[in-house]
N, C-alpha and C positions, 0 to 999 in steps of 0.2 A: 366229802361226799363219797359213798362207795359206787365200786363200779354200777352195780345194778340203778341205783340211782341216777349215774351218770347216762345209762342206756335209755330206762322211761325217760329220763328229760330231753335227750337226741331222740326218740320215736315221736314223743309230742312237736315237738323243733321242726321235726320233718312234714308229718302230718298238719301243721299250722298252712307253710309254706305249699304244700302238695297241696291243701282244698282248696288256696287261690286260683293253682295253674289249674284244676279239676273246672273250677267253674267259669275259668277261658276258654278251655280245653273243650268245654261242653259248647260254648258259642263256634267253636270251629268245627266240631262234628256236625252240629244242626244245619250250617251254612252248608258244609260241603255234599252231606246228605241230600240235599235237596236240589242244588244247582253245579253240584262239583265244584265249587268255587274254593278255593286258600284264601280266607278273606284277611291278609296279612294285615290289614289295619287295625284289625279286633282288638289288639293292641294296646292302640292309640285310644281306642274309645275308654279306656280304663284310663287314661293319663286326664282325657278330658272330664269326665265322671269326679276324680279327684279334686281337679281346678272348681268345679261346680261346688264340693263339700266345701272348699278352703274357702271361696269367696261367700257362701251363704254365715257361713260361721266365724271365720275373723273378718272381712269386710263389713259384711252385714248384720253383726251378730246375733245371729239366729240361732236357734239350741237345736243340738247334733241330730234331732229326730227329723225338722225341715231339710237339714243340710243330705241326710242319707234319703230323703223320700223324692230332694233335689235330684242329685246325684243320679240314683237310677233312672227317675224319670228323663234327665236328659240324653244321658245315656242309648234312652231308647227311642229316644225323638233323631237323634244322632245319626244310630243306627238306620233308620228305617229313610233317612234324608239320602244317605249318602246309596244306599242299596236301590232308590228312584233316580238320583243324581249320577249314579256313576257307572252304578249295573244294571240298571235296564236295559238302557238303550244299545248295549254289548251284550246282550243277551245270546244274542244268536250267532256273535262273532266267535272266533277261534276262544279256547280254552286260554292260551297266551294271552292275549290281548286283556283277559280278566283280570288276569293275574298280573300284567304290568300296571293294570288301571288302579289294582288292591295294594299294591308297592307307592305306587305314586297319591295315592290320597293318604297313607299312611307317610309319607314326607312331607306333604301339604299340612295335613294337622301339626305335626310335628312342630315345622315351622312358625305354622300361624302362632299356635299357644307359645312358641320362644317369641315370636313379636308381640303378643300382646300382655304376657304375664312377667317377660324378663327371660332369661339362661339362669340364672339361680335359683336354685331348691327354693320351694318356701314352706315355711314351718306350719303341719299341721295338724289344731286344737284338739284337745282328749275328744273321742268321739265316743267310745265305751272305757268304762273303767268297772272295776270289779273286785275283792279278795281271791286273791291266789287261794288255789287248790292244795291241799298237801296230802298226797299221797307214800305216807310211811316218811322217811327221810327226802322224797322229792317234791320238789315246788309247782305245781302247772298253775302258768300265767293263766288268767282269763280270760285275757283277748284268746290263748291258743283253744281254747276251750267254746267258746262262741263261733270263731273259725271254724271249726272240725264239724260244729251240730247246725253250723249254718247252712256250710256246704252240703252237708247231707242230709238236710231238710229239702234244698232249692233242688238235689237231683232226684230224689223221690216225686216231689211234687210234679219236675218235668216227666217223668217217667208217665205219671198219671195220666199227664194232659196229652203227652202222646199217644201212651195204646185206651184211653175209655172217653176221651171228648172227640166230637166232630171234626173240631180244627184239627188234633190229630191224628184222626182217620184223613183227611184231605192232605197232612202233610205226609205224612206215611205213599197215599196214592200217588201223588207230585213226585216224590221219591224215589218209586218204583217206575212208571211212567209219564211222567208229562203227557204227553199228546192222550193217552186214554182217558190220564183224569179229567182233564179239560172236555172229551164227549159225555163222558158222567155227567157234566157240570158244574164242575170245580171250579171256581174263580184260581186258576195260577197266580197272577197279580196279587190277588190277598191273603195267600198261600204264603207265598214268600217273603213277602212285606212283614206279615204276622212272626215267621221263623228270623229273619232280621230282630226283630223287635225283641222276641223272645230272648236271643244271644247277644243283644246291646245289654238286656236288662240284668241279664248274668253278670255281664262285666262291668255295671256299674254296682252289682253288688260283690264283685270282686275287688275294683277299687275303694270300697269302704274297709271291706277287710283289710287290704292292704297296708292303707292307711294309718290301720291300727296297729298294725304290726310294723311299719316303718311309717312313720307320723312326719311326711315331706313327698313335697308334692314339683315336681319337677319335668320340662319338656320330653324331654328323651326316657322317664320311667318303664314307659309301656313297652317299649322296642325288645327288652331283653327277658322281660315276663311273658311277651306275648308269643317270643320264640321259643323260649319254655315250654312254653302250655302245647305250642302248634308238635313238640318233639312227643309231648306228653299225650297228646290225639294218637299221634301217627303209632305211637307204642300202645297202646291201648286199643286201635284199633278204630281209625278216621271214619265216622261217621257211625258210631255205636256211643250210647249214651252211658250206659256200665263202663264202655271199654275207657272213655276219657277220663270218667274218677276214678277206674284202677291204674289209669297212665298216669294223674294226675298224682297222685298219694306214693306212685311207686317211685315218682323223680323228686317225690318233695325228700322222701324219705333215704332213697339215694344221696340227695346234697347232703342230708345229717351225716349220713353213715362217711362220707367221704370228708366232713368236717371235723368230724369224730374224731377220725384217725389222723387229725392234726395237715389234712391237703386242700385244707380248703380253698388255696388259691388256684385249683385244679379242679373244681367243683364244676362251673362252666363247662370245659374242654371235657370230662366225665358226662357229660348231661348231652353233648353233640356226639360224644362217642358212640354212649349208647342208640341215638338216632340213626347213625351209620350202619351199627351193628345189625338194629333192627332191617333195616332196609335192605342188607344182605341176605338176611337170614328168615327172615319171616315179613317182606312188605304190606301182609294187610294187617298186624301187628295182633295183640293177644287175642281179641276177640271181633276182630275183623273177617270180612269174607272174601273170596275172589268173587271178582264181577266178571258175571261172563254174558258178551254181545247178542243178541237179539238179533236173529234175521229170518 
């Protein structure tokens, strides 16, 4: 394979893995947009998303199209349980107190799914298959390929539903203000219920991706995608829906580039660095803004 070869097939490698963390990345900017919240468990909702595919398809064997329409749907039943169960009624409470609450239901899942499914991976069924792409001398997989135009199908479509529907005019207003949107007549409660539901649904169509791309499904999956994705927001710019699939795409494509060049066991500590970097150097990250206090 010549080098040029070798490069398209690390941009697509990159780019597969980048529209995953892109459309986690997208559930943690919507969350935090609207309530400030780091909803570290966002996560987890992908691990659990997966356990839905594996048990509708080898448990129950049901063909890949119930298992992914499973998947998200619970996903977002998930999502919007735990945002009534966990975040409401700390609504009002300190920023902290969220944030230890989104830590601890993100160990809770954790757990629960290793007591009910086992500690061991489990293997799971083709969900897309496809012929490889060849481009000149290079191969592109087609799961990398479905990846890439899935993800930028789902972030388009959000984009839509945030700046020309209703619900995203109301989440837009929520965003900006709370307390004004609510004399407009904004329901908040199904404001943010809706933008839960939205960024569950992301992530259980993150977890099919996934899936496809590493075919095992395991308790602790989500913990180290989902802090990806949260490094991939913050570079992109936390709470900006562009900014998450340029943060998303640009750490997929960093892991290649640093895999490339034969470090890949340095891939990780690369991915936290540049979170650091960011954070020094530019905190509201590429297309982020400073927020400034109201009084």
């Amino acid at each position: 394979m010549s080098d040029f070869s070798t490069i398209i097939s690390q941009i697509f490698n990159g780019l597969q893995s980048g529209s995953v963390y892109a459309l986690v990345a997208l559930g943690y900017s919507m969350v935090y947009g609207i309530i400030m919240l780091l909803n570290f468990a966002h996560g987890d909702i992908i691990m659990v998303g997966a356990y839905v595919a594996w048990i509708m398809m080898s448990m129950l064997a049901m063909p890949p199209i119930v298992g992914i329409v499973a998947a998200i749907a619970g996903c977002t039943l998930l999502g919007v349980l735990i945002e009534k169960a966990a975040y409401t009624p700390l609504r009002k409470s300190p920023r902290l107190s969220l944030l230890i609450t989104a830590i601890g239901v993100s160990f809770f899942l954790e757990n629960i799914a290793q007591l009910i499914m086992g500690a061991g991976a489990k293997s799971m069924p083709v969900i897309v298959s496809g012929p490889s792409i060849s481009l000149g001398d290079t191969s592109i997989s087609f799961i990398a390929v479905v990846t890439i135009v899935v993800s930028v199908i789902s972030m388009l479509l959000l984009t839509v539903l945030v700046q020309k529907t209703k619900m995203g005019k109301a989440m837009r207003a929520v965003s900006e203000d709370m307390g004004s949107a609510q004399l407009m007549g904004i329901s908040v409660n199904k404001t943010i219920s809706f933008t839960f539901a939205i960024g569950s649904a992301l992530a259980g169509i993150g977890a099919i991706l996934y899936s496809c791309a590493y075919p095992q499904a395991s308790p602790t999956m989500g913990s180290m995608l989902g802090l990806k994705a949260f490094v991939a927001a913050v570079l992109g710019g936390i709470g900006s829906i562009p900014g998450a699939m340029i943060g998303g795409f640009a750490i997929g494509l960093l892991e290649a580039l640093v895999s490339a060049v034969g470090l890949s066991v340095w891939k990780d500590g690369v991915v936290f660095a540049i979170l650091i970097l960011v954070l020094l150097v530019k905190p509201t990250g590429i297309m982020g803004h400073a927020m400034t206090e109201k009084v």
